[in-house]
C-alpha positions in Angstrom: 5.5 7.8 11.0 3.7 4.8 10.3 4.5 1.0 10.3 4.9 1.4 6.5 7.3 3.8 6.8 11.3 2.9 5.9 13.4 3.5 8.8 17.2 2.4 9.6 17.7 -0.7 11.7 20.3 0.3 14.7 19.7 -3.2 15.5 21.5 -5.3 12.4 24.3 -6.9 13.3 26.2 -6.7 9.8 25.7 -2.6 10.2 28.0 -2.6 13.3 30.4 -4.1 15.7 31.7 -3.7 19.5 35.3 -2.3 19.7 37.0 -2.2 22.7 39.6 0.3 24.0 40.2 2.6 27.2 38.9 6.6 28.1 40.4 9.3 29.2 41.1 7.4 32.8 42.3 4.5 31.1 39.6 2.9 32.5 38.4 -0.1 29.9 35.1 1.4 27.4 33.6 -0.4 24.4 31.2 0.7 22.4 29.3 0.6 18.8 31.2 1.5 15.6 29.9 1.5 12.6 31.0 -1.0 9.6 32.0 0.3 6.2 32.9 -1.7 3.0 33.1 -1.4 -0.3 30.4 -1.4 -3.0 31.0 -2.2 -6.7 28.6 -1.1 -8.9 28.1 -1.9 -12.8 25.9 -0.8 -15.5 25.4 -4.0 -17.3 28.9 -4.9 -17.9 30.0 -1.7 -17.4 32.2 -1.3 -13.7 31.3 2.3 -12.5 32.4 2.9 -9.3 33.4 1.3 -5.9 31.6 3.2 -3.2 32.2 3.3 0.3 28.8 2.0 2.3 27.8 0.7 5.6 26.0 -2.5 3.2 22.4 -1.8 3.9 19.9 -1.9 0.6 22.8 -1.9 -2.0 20.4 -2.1 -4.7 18.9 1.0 -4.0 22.2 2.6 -3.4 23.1 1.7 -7.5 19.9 2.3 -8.8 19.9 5.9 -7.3 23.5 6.8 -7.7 22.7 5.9 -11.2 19.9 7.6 -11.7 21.6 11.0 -9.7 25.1 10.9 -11.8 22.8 11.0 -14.6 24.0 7.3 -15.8 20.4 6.5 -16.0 17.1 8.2 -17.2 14.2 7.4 -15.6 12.5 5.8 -18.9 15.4 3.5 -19.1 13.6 -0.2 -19.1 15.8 -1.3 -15.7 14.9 -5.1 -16.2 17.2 -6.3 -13.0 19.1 -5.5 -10.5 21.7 -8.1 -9.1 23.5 -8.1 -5.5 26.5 -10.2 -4.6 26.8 -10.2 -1.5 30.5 -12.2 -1.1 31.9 -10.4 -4.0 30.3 -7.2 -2.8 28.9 -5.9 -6.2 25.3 -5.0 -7.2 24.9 -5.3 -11.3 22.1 -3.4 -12.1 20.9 -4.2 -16.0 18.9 -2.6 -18.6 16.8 -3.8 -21.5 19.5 -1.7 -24.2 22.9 -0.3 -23.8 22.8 3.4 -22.4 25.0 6.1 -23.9 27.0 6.4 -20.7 28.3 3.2 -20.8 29.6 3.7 -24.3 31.0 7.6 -22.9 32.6 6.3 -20.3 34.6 3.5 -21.9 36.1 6.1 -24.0 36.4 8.2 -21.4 38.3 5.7 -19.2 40.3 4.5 -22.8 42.1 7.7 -23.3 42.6 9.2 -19.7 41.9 6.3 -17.2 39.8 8.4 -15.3 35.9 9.5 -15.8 35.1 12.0 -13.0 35.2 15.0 -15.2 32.6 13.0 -17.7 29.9 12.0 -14.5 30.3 15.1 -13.1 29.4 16.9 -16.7 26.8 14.7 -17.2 25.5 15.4 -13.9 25.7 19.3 -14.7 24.0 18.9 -18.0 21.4 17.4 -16.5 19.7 20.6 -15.1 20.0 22.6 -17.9 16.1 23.4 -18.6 15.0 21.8 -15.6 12.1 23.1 -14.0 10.9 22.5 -10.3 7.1 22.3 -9.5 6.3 25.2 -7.4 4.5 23.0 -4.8 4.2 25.1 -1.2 5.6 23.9 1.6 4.7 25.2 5.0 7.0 26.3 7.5 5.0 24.5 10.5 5.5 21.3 8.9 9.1 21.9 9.6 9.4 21.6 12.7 7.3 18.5 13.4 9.5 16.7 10.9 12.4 18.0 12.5 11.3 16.6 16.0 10.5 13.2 14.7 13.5 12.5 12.7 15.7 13.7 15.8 13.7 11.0 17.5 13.7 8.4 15.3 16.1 5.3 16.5 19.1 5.3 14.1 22.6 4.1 14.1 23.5 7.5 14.0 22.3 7.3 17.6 24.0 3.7 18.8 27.3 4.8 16.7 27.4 8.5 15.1 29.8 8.8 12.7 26.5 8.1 10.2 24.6 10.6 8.1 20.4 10.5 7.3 18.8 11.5 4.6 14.6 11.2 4.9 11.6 11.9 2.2 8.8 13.7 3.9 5.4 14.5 2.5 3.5 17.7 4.6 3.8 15.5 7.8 4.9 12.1 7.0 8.0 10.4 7.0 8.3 8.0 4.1 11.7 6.5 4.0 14.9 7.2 6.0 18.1 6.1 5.0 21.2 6.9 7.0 25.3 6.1 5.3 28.8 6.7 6.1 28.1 9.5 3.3 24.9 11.6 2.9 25.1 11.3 -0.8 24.9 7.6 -0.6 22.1 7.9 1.8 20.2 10.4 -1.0 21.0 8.1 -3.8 19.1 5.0 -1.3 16.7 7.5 -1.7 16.4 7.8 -4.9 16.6 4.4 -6.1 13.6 3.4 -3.7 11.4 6.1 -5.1 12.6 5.0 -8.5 12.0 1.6 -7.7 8.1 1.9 -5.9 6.9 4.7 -8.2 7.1 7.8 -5.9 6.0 11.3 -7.1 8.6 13.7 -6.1 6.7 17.1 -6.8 5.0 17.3 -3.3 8.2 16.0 -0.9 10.6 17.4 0.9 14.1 15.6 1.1 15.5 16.6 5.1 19.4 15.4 5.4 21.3 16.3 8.4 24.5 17.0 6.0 26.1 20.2 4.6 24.2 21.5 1.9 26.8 21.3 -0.6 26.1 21.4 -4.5 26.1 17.6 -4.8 23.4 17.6 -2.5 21.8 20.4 -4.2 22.2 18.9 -7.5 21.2 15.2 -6.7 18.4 16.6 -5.0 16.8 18.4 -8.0 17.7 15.7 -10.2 15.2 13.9 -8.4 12.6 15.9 -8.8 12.0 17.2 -5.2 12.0 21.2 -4.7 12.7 21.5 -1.0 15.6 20.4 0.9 16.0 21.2 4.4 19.0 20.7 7.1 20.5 21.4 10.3 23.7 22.1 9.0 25.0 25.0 6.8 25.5 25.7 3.2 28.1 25.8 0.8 28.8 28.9 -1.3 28.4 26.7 -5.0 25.4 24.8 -3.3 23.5 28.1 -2.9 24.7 29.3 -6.7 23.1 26.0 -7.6 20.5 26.2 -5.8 19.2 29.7 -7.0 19.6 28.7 -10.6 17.1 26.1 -10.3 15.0 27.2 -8.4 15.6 25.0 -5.9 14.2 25.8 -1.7 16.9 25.6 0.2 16.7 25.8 4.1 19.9 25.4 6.3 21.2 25.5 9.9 17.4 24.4 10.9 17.7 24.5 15.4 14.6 24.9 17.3 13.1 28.4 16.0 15.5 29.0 13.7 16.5 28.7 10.7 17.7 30.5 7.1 16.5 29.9 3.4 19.2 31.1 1.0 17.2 29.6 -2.5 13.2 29.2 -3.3 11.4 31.4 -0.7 8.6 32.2 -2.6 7.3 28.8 -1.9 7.3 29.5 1.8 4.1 29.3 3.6 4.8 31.4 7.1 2.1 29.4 9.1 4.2 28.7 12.4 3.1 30.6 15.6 7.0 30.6 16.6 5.7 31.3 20.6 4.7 27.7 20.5 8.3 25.9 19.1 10.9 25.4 21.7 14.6 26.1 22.1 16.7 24.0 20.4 17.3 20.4 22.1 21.3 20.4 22.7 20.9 17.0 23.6 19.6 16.1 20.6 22.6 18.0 18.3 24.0 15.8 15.8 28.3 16.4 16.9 29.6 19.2 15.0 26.1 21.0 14.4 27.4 23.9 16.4 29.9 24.9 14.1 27.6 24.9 11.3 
């Protein structure tokens, strides 16, 4: 990693508190939890949805779930993007009135609700889509692997967190980390978006389930590997495979298994030099992955 490089800050106060309570023994314990609050977001005057967050960079958090439910295309003239942080709600405006807007409205007119329509929309979105076939080598795996496991987080003062980072062969570029690992891709997104990152050559590693909204927001973005340490979902894979996508799971030491996209698998890893998996180092719950 580099000083450039994005990375969580275990250290902001406003990301978590001290709680205190008793063990086991009843012997007196505090420690870190992390905070959670709620999100507003709007297109233009539009009110989308209230997210769930831990409050760090809410403007890339609505730009990118934007741009992943498909709310946004990415030749959509964004001309600002407005946080308030009292009345927790982050505006985010465009040069014209998008077609969602006027769908959902509708939409939330006739049945006051609009999941079905964002999820549609979201669907639609990867009809004819086509992943660059850029190859990605296994050794670079495991490096990533090792420095993301290493990287201070508030996963690591708190857990209860999940991380989401954008790698390029052996770089780490951004890493986000949210009570949700799809808010922690859409951050993501929206700070690609944002700074004018290529996605054809990255690789998007999340220490979630590979389940098909990961899949999903994942090629919507453009990237065609995602890798994790935890397992799949059975729609994830189905999604997956139809797009092409490279999908690696339950990544843990040596091993690991790529249900979607092998054929741009480079086998360069002289597995004699990788070492058991850390246990130390297990994100709680990995095991049953």
């Amino acid at each position: 990693m580099t000083m450039d490089t994005l990375l969580p800050n275990p250290k902001d106060p406003r990301l978590s508190r001290t709680v205190e309570g008793v063990d086991e023994n009843g012997q007196v314990k505090s420690i870190s939890v992390i905070e959670e609050r709620p999100l507003t977001i709007y297109l233009n005057s539009q009110e989308i949805v209230t997210a769930m967050t831990i409050g760090d960079h809410p403007e890339y958090l609505a730009l990118g779930f934007l741009l992943n439910q498909g709310m946004l295309r990415a030749s959509d003239q964004v001309t600002g993007i407005d946080f308030d942080e009292e009345l927790e709600v982050v505006v985010v405006r465009t040069a014209g009135v998008t077609d969602v807007e006027d769908k959902l409205e509708k939409k939330t007119r006739t049945s006051g609700c609009a999941v079905g329509t964002v999820f549609g929309d979201m669907m639609a979105g990867l009809e004819g889509l086509q992943l660059p076939d850029t190859p990605v080598h296994t050794s670079t795996f495991y490096d990533l692997s090792y420095q993301i496991n290493h990287t201070p987080s508030l996963y690591m003062e708190t857990g209860a967190i999940h991380g989401t980072a954008l790698c390029q062969g052996l770089e780490v570029l951004a890493y986000m980390e949210d009570v949700g690992r799809h808010n922690a891709v859409d951050k993501i997104a929206g700070w690609m978006h944002l700074n004018g990152i290529p996605a054809a050559d990255k690789v998007l590693y999340t220490t979630g389930r590979l389940t098909s909204e990961m899949v999903i927001k994942t090629s919507l973005m453009g990237i065609p590997t995602l890798i994790s340490r935890s397992g799949f979902t059975a729609w994830g894979v189905d999604i997956a495979q139809q797009v092409g996508l490279t999908l690696i799971g339950r990544m843990r030491g040596k091993k690991f298994t790529c249900l979607s996209g092998q054929h741009r698998l480079v086998f360069d890893q002289d597995l004699s030099q990788v070492p058991d998996d850390d246990k130390k180092m297990r994100r709680k719950g990995a095991s049953h992955d």
